[in-house]
N, C-alpha and C positions, 0 to 999 in steps of 0.2 A: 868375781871378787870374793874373797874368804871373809871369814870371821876379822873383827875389828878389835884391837886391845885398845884397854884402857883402864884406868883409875879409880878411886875415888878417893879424898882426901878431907881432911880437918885441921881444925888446930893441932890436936897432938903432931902431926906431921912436922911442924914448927916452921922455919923457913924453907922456901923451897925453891931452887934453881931450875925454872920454868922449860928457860933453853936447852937444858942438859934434858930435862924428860924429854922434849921434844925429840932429839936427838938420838935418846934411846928408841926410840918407835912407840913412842906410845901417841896416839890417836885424839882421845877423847879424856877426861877428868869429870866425875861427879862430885861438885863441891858443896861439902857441909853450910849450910847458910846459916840455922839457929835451930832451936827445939824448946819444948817446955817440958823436959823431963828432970830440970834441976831449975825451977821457976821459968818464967819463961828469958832467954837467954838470946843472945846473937853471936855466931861462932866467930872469936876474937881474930881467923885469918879469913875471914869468908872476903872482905874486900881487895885484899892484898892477894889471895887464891885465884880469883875470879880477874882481876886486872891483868895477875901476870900468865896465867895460863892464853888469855883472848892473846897480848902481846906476842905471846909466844906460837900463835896459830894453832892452840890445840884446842876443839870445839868442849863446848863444856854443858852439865847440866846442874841443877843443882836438886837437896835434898834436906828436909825438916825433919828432926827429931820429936817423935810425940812421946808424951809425958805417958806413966801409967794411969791417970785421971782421964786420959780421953777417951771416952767412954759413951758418949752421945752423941748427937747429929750436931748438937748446938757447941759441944765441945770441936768436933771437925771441923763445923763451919768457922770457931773463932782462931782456930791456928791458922788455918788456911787463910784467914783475914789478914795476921801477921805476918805471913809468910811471902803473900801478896805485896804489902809495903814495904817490905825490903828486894823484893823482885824487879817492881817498878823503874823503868830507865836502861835495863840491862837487857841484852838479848843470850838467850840460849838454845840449842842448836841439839840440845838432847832433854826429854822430858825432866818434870821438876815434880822429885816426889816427897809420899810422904811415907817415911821411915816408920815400920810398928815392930818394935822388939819387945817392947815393956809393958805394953797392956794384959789385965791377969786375962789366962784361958775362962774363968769364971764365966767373963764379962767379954763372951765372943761376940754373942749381936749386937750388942752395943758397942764394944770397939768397932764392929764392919757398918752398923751406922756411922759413925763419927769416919771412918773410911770414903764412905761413899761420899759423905755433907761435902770432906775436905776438896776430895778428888773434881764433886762438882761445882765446889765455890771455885777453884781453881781453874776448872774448862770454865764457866762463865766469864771468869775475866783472860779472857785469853790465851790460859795456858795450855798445855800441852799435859796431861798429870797422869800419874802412875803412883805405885806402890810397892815398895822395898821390902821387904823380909825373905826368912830361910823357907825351904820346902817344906820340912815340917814343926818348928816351934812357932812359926807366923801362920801361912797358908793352910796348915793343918790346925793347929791347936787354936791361935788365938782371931784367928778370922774364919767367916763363912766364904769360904772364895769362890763358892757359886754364885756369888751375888756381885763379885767384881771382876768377871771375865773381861770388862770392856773396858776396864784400863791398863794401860801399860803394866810390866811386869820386870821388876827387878830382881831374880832372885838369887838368893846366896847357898852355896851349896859345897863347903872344900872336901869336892870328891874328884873322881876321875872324868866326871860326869854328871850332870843334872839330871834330876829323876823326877824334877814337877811335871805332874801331870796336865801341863798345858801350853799357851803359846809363851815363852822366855823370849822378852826382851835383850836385856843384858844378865848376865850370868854371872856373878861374883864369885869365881874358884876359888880364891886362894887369899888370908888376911897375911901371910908373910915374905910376900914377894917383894923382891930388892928393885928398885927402878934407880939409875944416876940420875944427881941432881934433889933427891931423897935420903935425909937420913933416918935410918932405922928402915924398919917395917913401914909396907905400903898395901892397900888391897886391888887386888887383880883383877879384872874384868875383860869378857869377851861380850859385845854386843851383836847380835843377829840379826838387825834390824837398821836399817838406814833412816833412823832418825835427822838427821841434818837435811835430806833430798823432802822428807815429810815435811818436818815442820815449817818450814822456807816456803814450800810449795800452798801449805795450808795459811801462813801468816800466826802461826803461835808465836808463844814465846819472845816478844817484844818485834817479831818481824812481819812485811805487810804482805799481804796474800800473792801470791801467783795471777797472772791473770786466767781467767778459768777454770781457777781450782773451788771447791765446795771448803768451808771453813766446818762445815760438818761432817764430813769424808774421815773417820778415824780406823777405817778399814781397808783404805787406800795402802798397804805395808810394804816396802820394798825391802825384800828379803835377799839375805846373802847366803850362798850355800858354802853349809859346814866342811 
């Protein structure tokens, strides 16, 4: 089994004809849920995203924007508290992360504290969590990513190629790729990782364990080759 495509979406996307993506071959959708980087906010299609992509059979994850403020462990821990309340009731089928574009390079260890707090307020309640950013304005500049190898890995990179030097989950090539059923611009994603066979098996992300699987196993990865 190769590489998996897939999405990610928000508001700006505006309405979106679920079945048509479907249709195109698209696999999986990472949906915007909220962020606090314009107060804190709920992204005005995150229910209607999240409804019609499930209906439409396309597995989905979701993703919190953090504010330039997040900056501590207490700060991580309180989005991720948020982030949680809106999660609650819903299952997903690919990790739920947390987006860092905007926090300054200043305030590296402290944004990869507030990193870490979120990621772990997150696996304590049952999630499945990871972390979003590009190879080098995130991973490089504004985080120590030595310190967060053991969480999932989303990263963005519009080249021919991803050049993080480590294990990539999902790979976001491309912010102007055309999908039907999408108007405008959409961003492009190849996953390398069998999240849906993981998380199911482990019982994240609103589903109930496997029998015999360890709900601690986060290095359990089934990998697809390139």
């Amino acid at each position: 089994m190769g590489m998996i495509k897939g999405i990610d979406v928000s508001a700006w996307q505006g309405s979106i004809d679920w079945n048509r993506v479907k249709a195109s071959g698209i696999s999986f959708a990472l949906i915007k849920c909220a962020g606090s980087d314009d107060g804190f906010y709920v992204d005005s299609r995150f229910e209607q995203n999240y409804k019609g992509a499930k209906a439409a059979g396309i597995a989905v994850g979701a993703y919190y924007f953090v504010g330039k403020g997040c900056v501590t462990a207490a700060d991580g821990k309180a989005d991720a508290e948020r982030f949680i309340k809106l999660l609650k009731g819903k299952q997903f089928e690919y990790p739920v992360y947390m987006d860092c574009e905007v926090t300054p390079p200043a305030a590296k260890k402290g944004a990869t504290d507030a990193a870490i707090a979120f990621c772990d307020t997150l696996e304590k309640a049952g999630y499945y969590a990871g972390i979003y950013g590009s190879t080098y304005s995130t991973f490089e500049s504004r985080l120590d990513d030595s310190r967060l190898k053991r969480f999932a890995h989303w990263v963005a990179q519009y080249a021919n190629r991803c050049t993080y030097d480590g294990e990539v989950g999902i790979w976001q090539y491309a912010s102007n790729g055309y999908v039907a059923g999408i108007g405008g611009n959409v961003d492009m994603n190849y996953a390398y990782v069998d999240y849906p066979s993981i998380i199911k098996k482990l019982g994240k992300n609103g589903y109930t364990a496997q029998k015999g699987s360890s709900s601690q196993n986060k290095t359990n990865r089934t990998r697809f080759d390139a």
